[in-house]
N, C-alpha and C positions, 0 to 999 in steps of 0.2 A: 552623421545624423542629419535627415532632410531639416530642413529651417520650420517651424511650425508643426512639426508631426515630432511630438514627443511622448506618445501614446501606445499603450500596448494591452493586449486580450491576451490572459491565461485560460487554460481550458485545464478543467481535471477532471478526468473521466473516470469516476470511481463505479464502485460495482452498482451501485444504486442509484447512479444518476449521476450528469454533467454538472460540475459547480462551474462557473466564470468566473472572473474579474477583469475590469475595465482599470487600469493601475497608468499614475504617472511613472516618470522614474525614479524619482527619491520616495516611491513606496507608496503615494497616496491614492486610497483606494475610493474610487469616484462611480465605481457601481458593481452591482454583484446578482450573480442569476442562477438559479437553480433549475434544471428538466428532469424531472425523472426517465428509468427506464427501467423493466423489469429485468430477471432471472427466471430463465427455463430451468429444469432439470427432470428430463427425459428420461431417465434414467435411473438409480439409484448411486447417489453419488458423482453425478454429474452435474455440473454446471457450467450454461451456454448462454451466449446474446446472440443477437445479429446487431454486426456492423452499423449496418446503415442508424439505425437505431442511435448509434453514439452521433453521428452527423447530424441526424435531422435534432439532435439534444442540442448540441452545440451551432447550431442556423440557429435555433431557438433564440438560445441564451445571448447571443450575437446582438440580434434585432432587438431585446429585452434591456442589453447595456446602453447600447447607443441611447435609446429612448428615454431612459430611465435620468441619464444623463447629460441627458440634451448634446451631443458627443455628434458632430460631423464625421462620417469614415474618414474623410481624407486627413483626419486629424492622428488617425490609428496607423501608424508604422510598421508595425508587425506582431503576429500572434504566434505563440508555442501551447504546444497540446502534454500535458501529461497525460499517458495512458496507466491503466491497471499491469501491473509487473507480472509475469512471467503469464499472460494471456497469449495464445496464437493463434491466428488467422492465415490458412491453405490459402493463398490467392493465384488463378492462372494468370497466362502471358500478358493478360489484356487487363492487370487489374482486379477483376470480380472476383471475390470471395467465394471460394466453393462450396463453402460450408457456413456455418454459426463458430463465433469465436469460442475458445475453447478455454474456460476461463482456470485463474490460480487457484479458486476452489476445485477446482474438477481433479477427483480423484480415480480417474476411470481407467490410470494407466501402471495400477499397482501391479503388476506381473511384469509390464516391461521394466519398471527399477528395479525387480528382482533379476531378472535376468542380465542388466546395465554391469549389477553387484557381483551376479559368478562369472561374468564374460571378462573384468577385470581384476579377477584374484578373490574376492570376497573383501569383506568387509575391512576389516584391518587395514588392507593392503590401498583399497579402494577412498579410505579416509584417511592415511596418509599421503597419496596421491594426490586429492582433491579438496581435502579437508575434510568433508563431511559427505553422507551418503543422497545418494537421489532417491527420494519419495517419485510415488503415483502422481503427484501436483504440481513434478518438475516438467520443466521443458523437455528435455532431451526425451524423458518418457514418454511424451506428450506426441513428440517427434517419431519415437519410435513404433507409437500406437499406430498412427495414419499408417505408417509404412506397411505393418504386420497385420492389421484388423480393415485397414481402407484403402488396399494397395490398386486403384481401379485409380481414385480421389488424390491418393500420395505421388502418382504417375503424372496426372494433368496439373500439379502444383508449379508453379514456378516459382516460388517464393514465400517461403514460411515468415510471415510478418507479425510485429505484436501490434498492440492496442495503437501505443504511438507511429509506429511505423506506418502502420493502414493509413490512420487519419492523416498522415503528413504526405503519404500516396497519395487520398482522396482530395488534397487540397491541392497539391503542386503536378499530379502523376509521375513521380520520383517515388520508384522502391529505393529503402536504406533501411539503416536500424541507428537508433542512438545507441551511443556507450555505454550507456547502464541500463536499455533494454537487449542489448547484447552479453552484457555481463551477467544480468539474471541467469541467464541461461547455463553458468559453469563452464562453459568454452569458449571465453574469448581469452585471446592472450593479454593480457593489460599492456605490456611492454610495446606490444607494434600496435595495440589498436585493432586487432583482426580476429577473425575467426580462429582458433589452435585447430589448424590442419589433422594433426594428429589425434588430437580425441575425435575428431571425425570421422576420421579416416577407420578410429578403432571400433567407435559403433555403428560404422557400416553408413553412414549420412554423407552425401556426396555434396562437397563445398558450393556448387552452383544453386542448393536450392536457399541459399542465404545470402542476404544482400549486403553490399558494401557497410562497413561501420563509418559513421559521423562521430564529430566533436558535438556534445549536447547544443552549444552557441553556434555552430555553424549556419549559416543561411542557405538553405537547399534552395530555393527560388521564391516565386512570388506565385500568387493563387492565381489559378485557372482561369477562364475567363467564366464558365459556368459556376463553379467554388466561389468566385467572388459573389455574384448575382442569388445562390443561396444564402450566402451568410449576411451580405450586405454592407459587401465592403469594398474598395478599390481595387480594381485588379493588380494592382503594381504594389500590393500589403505585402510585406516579407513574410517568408513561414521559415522560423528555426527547426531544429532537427528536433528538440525538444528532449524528454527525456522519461524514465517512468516516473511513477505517482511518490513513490516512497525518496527516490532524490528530490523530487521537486519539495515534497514538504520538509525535507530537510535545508532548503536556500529558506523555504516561507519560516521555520522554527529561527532560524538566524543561530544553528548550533553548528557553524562552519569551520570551525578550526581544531583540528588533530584534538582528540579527549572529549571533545564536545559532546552533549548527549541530547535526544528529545526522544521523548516517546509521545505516541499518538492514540487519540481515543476515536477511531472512527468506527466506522463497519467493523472493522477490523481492526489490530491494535497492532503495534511495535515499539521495539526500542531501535534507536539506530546510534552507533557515535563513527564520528571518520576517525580513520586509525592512516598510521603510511603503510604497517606492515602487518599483515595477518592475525590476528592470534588464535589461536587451537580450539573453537568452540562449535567443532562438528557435532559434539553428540548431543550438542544441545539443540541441533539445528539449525544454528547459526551460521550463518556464512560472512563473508569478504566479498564484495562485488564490484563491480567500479562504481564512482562517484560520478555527478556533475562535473566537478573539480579533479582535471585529470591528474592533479597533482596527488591525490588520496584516493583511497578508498572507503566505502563504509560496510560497516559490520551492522548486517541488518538479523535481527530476531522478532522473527515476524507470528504475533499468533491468531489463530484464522477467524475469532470473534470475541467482541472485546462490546465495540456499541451495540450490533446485533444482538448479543444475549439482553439489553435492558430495551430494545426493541422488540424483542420475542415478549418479553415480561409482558411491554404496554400492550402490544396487541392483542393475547391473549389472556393476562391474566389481571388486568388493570381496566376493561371494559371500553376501552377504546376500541380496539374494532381492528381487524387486518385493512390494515393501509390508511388507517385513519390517524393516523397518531399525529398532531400537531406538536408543535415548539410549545403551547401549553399545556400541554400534556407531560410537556418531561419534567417541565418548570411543579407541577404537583405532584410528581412523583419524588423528587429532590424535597419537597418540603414532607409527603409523609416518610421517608426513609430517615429525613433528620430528624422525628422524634424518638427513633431507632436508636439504643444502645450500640456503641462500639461493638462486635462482634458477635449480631443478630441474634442475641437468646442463644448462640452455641450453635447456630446453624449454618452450616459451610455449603457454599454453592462454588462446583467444578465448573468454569468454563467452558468447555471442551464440546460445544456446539456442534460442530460439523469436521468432526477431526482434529488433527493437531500438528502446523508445522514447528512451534517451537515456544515454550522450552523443551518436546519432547513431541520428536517426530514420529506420527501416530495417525494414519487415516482411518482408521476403522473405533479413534475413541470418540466417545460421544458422553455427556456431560450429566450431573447429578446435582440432585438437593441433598443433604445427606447430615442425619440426626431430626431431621422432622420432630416434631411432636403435634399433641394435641396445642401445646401452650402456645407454637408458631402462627402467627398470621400471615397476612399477606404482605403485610407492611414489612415483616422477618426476613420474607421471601425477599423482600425487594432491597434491601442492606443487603442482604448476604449476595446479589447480583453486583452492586457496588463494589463488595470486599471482595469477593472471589474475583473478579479479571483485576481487581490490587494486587491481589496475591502472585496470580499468573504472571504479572509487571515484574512484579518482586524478585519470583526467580529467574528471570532473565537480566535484572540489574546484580544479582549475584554471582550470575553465572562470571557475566560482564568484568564484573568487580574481581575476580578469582584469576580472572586472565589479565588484570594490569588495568581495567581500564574503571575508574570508583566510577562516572557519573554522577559526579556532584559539581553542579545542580543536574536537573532534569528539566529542561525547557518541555511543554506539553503543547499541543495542537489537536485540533480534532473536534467535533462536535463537543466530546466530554470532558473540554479542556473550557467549557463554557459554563459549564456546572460547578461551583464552589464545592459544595458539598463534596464533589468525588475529586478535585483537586486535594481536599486536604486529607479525605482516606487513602489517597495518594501517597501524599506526604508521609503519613501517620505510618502505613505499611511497610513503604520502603525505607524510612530513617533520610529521607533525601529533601532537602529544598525543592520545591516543585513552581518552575515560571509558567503560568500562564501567559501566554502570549496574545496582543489584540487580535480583532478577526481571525480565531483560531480556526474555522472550519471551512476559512479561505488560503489557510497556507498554501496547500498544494498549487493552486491556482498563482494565487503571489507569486510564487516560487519561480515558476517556470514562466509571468510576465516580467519580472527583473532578470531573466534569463535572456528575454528580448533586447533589453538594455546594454546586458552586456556586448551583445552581440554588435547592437548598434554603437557602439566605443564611448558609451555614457561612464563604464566602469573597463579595468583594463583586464580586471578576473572577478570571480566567484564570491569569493573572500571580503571583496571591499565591501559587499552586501550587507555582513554580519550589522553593524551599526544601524541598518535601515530599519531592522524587524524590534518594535516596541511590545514590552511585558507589561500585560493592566494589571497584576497582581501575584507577587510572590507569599508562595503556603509554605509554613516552619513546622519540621515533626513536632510531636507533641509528647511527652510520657508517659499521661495516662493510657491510653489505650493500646500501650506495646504490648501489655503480657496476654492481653485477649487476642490481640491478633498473633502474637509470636506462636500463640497454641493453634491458632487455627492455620496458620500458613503450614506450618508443621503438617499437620491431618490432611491437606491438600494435597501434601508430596506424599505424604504413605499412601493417599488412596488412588495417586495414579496407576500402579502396578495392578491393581485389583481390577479398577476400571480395564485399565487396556485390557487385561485379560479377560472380560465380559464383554468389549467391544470388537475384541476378537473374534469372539466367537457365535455373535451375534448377529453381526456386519458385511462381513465378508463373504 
């Protein structure tokens, strides 16, 4: 580690906008910066950015830390990017993006994981093999779309890149992939660190258009000399290999050791715990993917909106305004939902936004209010968006719990891990202790700048982290309010079936 440079910038490049942080190494967070950017969707069912878009967030946020904290560049060491998970970006020989990235919401490639599923045996056979089945929102489908629907586009590619990958290109000019945005993908081998030749080979995807895999801590080089001059930093800044969103906020949760659990209230929602070895929870949609920590793996159950549904609320049903919603705005939405009974008048809200990859892999379901009445207000409405993605949590710590693994505690993170209120219907739902964790909705970012540390031999792995990440408040279940939620969690799981089979046939 250089003498005086013991400084480091996480970047986390979630769907909604770049977070930063400016982080010592023993964790302390000395500034923090948000850019927004939007979401296209071209299509129905689509969801695209452009690249650039994520950089000129991150040049942003850059100039926004230093300033904010009176922070010399030359004091910054080196920066790691987490990107959004299983995102990809076409890049030709030179570089340039051929297209808009093709995000983990984009559902556009539902025929080709059908086809993924008869080409290797069908399903059974297909989820014995791999665990669990590929959705329209995986990679390899994702993969196979360009090939079959943009084979002019899939021709001039040299390199199928994700989120972190591009950015760690656009910083250093090095294609790679980290470990766990290579894992995302279901074919990487975990043992050698590489791409599995063979599932390649069997869907037809020829090994050159994928790049080397990194160790998340690796150091790929240092910024560019134009990369430095946008962000504003020393051209001789180290850039790690970094890693995607969902490991990284798993180093920021501090839920690092084999059983550990944290779930996340962001855009999107998940549970993650590191396991060493598999457990069997394809149908839930769950997978095993590689970790940070090449020592484990984690078991991620990811569902596709969790903040966005009480973000849909405020903008349109709460007179805020599309795109207006301030941090005051949630702060009064928290206080009228609290004079809200436990299990909103009897009124159940389906999460199920824009699809569903898990507890129940589902692109074409789409979400309900459901027992309305006259008696319901808005205020109903807006509990019941609380309890329902509790609920949705719920059956993913069950499923969890079913395969070996209880999740107790549940460390949380995430914008909605800043909310009491939904910490303790947390709590309340799932029967679980629930840690909120400090600067919850800088984990991801945290995450992947003590990532930097490691690298630079401040720590000697992953693990030594856990101690860094402090909890401002632990929520205890409660008894009164099990049996209102026990019924409604219930009627959430009957009415999946119903649903999907409306959004079947609706959607598609």
């Amino acid at each position: 580690m250089t003498r005086g440079r013991n400084l480091a910038i996480g970047f986390d490049m979630g769907t909604g906008g770049c977070k930063a942080v400016l982080a010592g190494f023993r964790g302390e967070l000395l500034a923090s910066a948000f850019e927004p950017y939007g979401v296209e969707h071209p299509h129905p069912g689509w969801a695209e950015q452009d690249p650039e878009e994520w950089w000129g967030a991150a040049c942003r946020c850059t100039r926004k830390l230093l300033e904010r904290s009176g922070t010399q560049p030359s004091r910054v060491l080196g920066i790691g990017f987490a990107g959004q998970m299983a995102d990809t970006v076409p890049v030709g020989s030179d570089g340039e993006a051929l297209t808009h990235a093709v995000l983990w919401l984009d559902s556009r490639a539902d025929e080709q994981a059908a086809r993924i599923i008869r080409k290797m045996g069908g399903k059974r056979s297909l989820r014995a093999l791999a665990g669990t089945l590929p959705t329209g929102k995986d990679l390899v489908s994702k993969w196979l779309w360009f090939k079959q629907e943009m084979p002019e586009l899939y021709g001039r590619t040299a390199k199928f890149l994700d989120a972190t990958g591009w950015l760690v290109m656009r910083a250093t000019g090095v294609m790679q992939a980290d470990r766990t945005g290579a894992g995302a993908s279901g074919i990487l081998d975990a043992r050698k660190g590489d791409w599995n030749g063979l599932f390649l080979r069997a869907l037809g995807l020829p090994g050159d258009k994928f790049p080397e895999v990194s160790a998340c801590t690796r150091v790929i080089g240092v910024l560019k000399p134009l990369a430095a001059e946008e962000l504003g930093l020393e051209p001789d800044t180290l850039v790690i290999s970094g890693m995607s969103d969902i490991p990284a906020a798993t180093i920021g949760s501090g839920a690092l050791e084999e059983g550990d659990a944290h779930v996340n209230l962001g855009t999107s929602g998940w549970l993650v715990v590191p396991v060493r070895r598999p457990p069997r929870l394809g149908r839930y949609g769950m997978a095993a993917v590689a970790s940070a920590d090449p020592a484990l793996l984690i078991v991620i159950g990811e569902t596709e909106t969790a903040g966005a549904c009480l973000r849909w609320f405020a903008e349109n049903l709460s007179g805020a305004g599309a795109g207006a919603v301030e941090e005051s705005d949630y702060e009064r939405l928290d206080r009228e939902a609290e004079g809200v009974e436990a299990g909103a008048g009897g009124l159940l809200f389906c999460p199920w936004m824009f699809g569903e990859r898990s507890p129940v892999p589902d692109t074409s379901l789409r979400g309900a209010l459901l027992n309305l009445s006259l008696e319901h207000g808005r205020e109903h409405m807006l509990r019941a968006v609380y309890e329902g993605v509790s609920f949705n949590l719920r059956w993913l710590v069950e499923a969890a719990a079913g395969a070996g693994l209880p999740c107790r505690p549940l460390r949380a993170i995430g914008g909605g891990a800043r909310s009491d209120l939904w910490m303790q219907i947390l709590s309340d739902v799932t029967g679980r202790e629930v840690e909120a964790v400090e600067n919850p909705q800088e984990a991801g970012a945290m995450g992947v700048a003590l990532a930097v540390a490691v690298a630079a031999g401040a720590y000697r792995e992953l693990k030594e982290l856990k101690g860094i990440v402090k909890v401002r408040r632990t929520f205890t279940p409660r008894q009164e309010p099990a049996a209102a939620y026990g019924r409604l969690y219930r009627a959430c799981r009957e009415a999946y079936p119903v649903l999907s089979r409306l959004g079947a046939r609706l959607n598609r």
